[in-house]
Structure formats: C-alpha cells, structure tokens
DRENROKOL-722090 format. One line per 2 residues: number of its first residue (from 1); their letters; for each residue x, y, z of N, C-alpha, C. Coordinates in Angstrom, 2 decimals, padded with zeros to 5 digits. Each point is the difference from the previous one (the first is absolute). Layout:
residues N
NUM	a	X:Y:Z:X:Y:Z:X:Y:Z; ...
***
This chain:
residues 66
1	xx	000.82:-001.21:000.00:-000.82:001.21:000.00:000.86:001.26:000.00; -000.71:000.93:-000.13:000.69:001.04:-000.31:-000.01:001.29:001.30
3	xx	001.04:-000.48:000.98:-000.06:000.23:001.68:-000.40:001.96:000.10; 000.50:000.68:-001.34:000.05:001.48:000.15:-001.73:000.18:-000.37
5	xx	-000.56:-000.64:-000.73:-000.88:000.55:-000.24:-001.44:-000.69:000.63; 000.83:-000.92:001.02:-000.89:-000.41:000.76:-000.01:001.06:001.71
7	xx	001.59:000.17:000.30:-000.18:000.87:000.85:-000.80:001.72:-000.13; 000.40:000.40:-001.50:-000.93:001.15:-000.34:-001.65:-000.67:-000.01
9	xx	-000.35:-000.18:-000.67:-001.63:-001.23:000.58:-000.54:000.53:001.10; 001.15:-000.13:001.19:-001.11:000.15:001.59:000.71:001.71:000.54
11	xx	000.67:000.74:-000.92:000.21:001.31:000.29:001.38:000.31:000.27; 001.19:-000.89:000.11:001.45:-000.56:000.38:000.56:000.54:-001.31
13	xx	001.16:000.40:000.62:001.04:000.35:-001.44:000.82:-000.98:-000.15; 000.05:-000.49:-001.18:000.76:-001.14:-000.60:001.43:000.01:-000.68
15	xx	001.01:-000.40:000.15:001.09:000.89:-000.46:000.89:-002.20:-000.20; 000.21:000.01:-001.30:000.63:-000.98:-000.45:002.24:000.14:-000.33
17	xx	000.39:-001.06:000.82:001.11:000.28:000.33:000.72:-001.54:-001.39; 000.63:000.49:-001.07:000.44:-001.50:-000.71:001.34:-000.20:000.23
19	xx	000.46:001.42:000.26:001.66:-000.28:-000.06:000.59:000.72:001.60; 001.50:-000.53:000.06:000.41:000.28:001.56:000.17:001.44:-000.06
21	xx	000.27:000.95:-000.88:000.74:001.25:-000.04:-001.23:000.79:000.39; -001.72:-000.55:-000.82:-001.34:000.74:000.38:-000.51:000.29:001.76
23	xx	001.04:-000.98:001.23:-000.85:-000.40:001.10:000.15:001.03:000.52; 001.17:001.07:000.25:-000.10:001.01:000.83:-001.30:001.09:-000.44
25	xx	000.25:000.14:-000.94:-000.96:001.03:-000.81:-001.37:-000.57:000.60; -000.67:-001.15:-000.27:-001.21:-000.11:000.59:-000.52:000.17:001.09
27	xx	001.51:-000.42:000.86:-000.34:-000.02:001.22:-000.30:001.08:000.62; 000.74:001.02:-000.56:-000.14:001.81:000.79:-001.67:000.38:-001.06
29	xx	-000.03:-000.56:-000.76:-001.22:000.21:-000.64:-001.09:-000.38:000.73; -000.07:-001.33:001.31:-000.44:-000.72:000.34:-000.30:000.75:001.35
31	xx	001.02:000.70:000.63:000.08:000.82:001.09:-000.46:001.32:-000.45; 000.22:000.45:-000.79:-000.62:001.70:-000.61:-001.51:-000.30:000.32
33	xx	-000.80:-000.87:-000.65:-001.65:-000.32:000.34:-000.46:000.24:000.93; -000.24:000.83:000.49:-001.27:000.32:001.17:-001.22:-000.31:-000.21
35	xx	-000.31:000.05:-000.87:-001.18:-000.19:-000.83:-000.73:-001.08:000.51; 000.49:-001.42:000.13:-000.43:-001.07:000.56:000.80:-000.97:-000.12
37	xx	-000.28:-001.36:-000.01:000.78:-001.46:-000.45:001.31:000.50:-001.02; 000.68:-000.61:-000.07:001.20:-000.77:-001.47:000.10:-001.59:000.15
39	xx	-000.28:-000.32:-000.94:000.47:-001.49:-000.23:001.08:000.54:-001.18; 001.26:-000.83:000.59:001.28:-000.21:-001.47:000.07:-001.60:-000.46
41	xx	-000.23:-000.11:-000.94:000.02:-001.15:-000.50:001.54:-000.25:-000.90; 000.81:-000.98:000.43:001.42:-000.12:-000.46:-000.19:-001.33:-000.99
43	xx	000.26:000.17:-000.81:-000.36:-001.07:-001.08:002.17:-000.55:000.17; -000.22:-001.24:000.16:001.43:-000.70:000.17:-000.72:-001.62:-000.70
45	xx	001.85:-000.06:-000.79:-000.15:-001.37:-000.97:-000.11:-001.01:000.58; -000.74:-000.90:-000.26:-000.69:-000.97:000.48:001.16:-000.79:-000.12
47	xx	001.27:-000.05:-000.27:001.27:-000.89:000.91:001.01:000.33:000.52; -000.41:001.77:000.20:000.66:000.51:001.74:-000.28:-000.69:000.55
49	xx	000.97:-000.11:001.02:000.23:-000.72:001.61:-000.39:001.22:000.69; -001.37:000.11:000.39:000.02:000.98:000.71:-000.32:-000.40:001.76
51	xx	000.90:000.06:000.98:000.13:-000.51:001.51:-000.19:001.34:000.67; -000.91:-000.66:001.37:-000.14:-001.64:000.24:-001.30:-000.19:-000.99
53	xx	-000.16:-001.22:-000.30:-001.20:-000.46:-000.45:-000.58:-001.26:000.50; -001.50:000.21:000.08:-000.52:-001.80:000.39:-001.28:-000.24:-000.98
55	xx	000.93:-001.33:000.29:-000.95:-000.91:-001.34:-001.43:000.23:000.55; -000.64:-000.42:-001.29:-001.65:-000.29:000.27:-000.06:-000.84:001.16
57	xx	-001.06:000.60:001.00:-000.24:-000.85:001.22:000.51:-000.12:000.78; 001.53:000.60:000.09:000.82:-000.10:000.63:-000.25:000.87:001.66
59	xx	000.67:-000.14:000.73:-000.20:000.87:001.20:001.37:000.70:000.34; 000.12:000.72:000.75:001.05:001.03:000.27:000.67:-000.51:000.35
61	xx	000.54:-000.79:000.57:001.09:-001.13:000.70:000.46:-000.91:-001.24; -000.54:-000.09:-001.22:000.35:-000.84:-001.15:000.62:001.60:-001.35
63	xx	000.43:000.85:000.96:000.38:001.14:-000.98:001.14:-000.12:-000.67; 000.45:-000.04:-000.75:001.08:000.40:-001.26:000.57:001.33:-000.07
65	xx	001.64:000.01:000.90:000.26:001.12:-000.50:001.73:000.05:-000.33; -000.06:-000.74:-000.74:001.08:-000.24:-001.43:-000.35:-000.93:-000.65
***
C-alpha cells in the first residue's frame, strides 16, 4: 500500500524516505509539523540486513541482531 497516502487519508503528513542521504531532511521535516501526525515511510531493499530483526512469530528473546 501506499503508507503516504494512506497517512494523508486520516489528516497525517506523509513524507516517503528511498534513499539514506533523504533521512535527515525528513526527519526535521517530520519535527517542523505542528500541524499534527508524520508518518515517514523508509522504503529499504528487500535483502538489506536490516537488525535487529524477528522472524514471523517470533518473540523478543528469539531476536536477530547480526
């Protein structure tokens, strides 16, 4: 789904992050809002290692972080 234009939807500013150099920028973008909500949605390649991570079902004690 399309997370920005679902957070605009319920009145939230939506601000889409694809690359590492974009995160600061959103983020002070993210903090500037008084306005209400920010959701940042970080789109990362689906075979980053991104840690810690847990598998489906998993519980916090079964966490991955390397």
């Amino acid at each position: 789904p399309d997370f920005v234009k679902l957070a605009e939807s319920y009145g939230a500013k939506g601000i889409r992050v694809t690359c590492e150099e974009d995160i600061k920028k959103a983020l002070d973008e993210a903090k500037a809002n008084t306005a209400g909500p920010t959701l940042i949605e970080f789109i990362i390649d689906s075979e980053e290692m991104v840690y810690p991570m847990l598998k489906p079902g998993g519980t916090l004690e079964e966490m991955l972080m390397s």
